[in-house]
N, C-alpha and C positions, 0 to 999 in steps of 0.2 A: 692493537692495530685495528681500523676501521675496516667492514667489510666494505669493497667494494664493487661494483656491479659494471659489465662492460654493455654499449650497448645492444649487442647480439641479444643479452640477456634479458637488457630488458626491454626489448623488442618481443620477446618470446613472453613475457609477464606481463606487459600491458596487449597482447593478442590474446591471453589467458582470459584477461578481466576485462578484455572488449566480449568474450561470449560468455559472460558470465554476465557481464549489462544485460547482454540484447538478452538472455533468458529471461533477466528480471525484468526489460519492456514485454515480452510474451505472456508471462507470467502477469503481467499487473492487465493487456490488453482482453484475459481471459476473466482476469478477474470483475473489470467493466463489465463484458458481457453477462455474466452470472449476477452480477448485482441488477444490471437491466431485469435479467429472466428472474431473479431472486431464488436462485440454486443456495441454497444455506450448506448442504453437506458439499458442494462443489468449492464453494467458499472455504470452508474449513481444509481441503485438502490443496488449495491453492496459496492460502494465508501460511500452512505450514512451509511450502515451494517458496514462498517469500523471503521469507523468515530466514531460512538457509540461506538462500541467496545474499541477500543484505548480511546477513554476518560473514560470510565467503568475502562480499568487497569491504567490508571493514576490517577486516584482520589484515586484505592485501592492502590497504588504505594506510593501517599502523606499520605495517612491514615497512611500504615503501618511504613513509614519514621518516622513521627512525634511519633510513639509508641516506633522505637527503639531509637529513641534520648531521649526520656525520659527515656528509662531505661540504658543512661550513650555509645549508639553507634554513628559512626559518622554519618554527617546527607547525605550519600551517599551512593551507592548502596553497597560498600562494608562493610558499618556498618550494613547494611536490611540485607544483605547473615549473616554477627555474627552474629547477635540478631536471627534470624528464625534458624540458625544451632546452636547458645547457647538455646534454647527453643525445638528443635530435639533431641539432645544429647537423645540418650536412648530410641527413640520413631521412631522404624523403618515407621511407617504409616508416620508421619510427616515430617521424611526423607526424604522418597518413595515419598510424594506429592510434596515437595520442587523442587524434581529433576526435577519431571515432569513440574513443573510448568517451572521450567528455561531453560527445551529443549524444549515445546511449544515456550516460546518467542523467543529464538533463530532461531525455526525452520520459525517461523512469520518474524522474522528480515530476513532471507536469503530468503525466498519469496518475501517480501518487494524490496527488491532489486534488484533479477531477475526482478519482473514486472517492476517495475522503468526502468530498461535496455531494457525491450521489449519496453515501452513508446518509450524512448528513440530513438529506431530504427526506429518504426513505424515514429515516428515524421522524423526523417531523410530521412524515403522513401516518405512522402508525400512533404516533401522542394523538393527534387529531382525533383518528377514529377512537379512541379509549376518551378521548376528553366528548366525546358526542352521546357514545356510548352511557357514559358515566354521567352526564348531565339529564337525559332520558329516562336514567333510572332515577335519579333525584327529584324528578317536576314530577312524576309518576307516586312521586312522594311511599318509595317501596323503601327508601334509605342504600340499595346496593344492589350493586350487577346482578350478585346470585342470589337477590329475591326476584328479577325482575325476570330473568332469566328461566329460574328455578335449579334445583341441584341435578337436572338431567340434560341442561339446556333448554329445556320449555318454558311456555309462560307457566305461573304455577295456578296450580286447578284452584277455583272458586276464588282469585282472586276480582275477577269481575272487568280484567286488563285482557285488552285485543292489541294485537301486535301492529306498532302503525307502518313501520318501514320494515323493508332488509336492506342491509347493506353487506355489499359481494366485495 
């Protein structure tokens, strides 16, 4: 016999996983800022916040899949939207949560992907400096950073090399 869910219920499951969205928009709006400031251990304790979260809405994502498939929808997001808008019909609260819950993800997915495209950057500016880095020691014709460098980070004594730049 299929379980079935009234909608009391799951008015009460999708208010669940509407604050479990907006944590993960919170979570991902912290995570922006720390990529701006370039907090790496903030990062680390944020990615894990993540991480939990997104698997918390995919478990309730597979739960709720497998409830509208047995009550006859497809087993894809666009059958979850039928089944929770046929189980709405007439229940503005239940509506009203629905929406919210599907602009919290939304709003998570386009953060999601800004940060992605900050990564992205960041990682580009830091090849850069290692690709300049690494061309400097080459024309200097030392063959590698840590001749150019030295094994203490200095230049190395008596090689007859003045330092032309810093870069901060």
């Amino acid at each position: 016999m299929p379980h079935t869910i009234t909608p009391k219920t799951l008015y009460k499951e999708l208010a669940q996983e509407c604050e479990l969205a907006m944590q993960l928009v919170d979570v991902l709006l912290e995570e922006q800022s720390s990529l701006i400031r370039m907090e790496t251990q903030r990062l680390s304790d944020l990615a894990l916040k993540k991480e939990g979260l997104m698997f918390e809405l995919e478990k309730r994502f597979q739960s709720n899949s497998k409830l509208a498939v047995q009550a006859g929808y497809a087993e894809d997001l666009v059958g979850l939207n039928a089944w929770i808008s046929s189980l709405a019909d007439g229940i503005p609260e239940l509506t009203s949560t629905f929406q919210t819950l599907k602009s919290s993800l939304e709003q998570a997915q386009r953060l999601n992907i800004i940060n992605g495209e900050l990564v992205t950057e960041q990682l580009a500016g830091i090849q850069e400096r290692i690709s300049i880095l690494t061309a400097a020691s080459v024309q200097t014709g030392t063959g590698g950073a840590h001749d150019t460098y030295g094994p203490k980070g200095g230049m190395s004594p008596g090689s007859g090399l003045k330092p032309r730049a810093v870069i901060r």
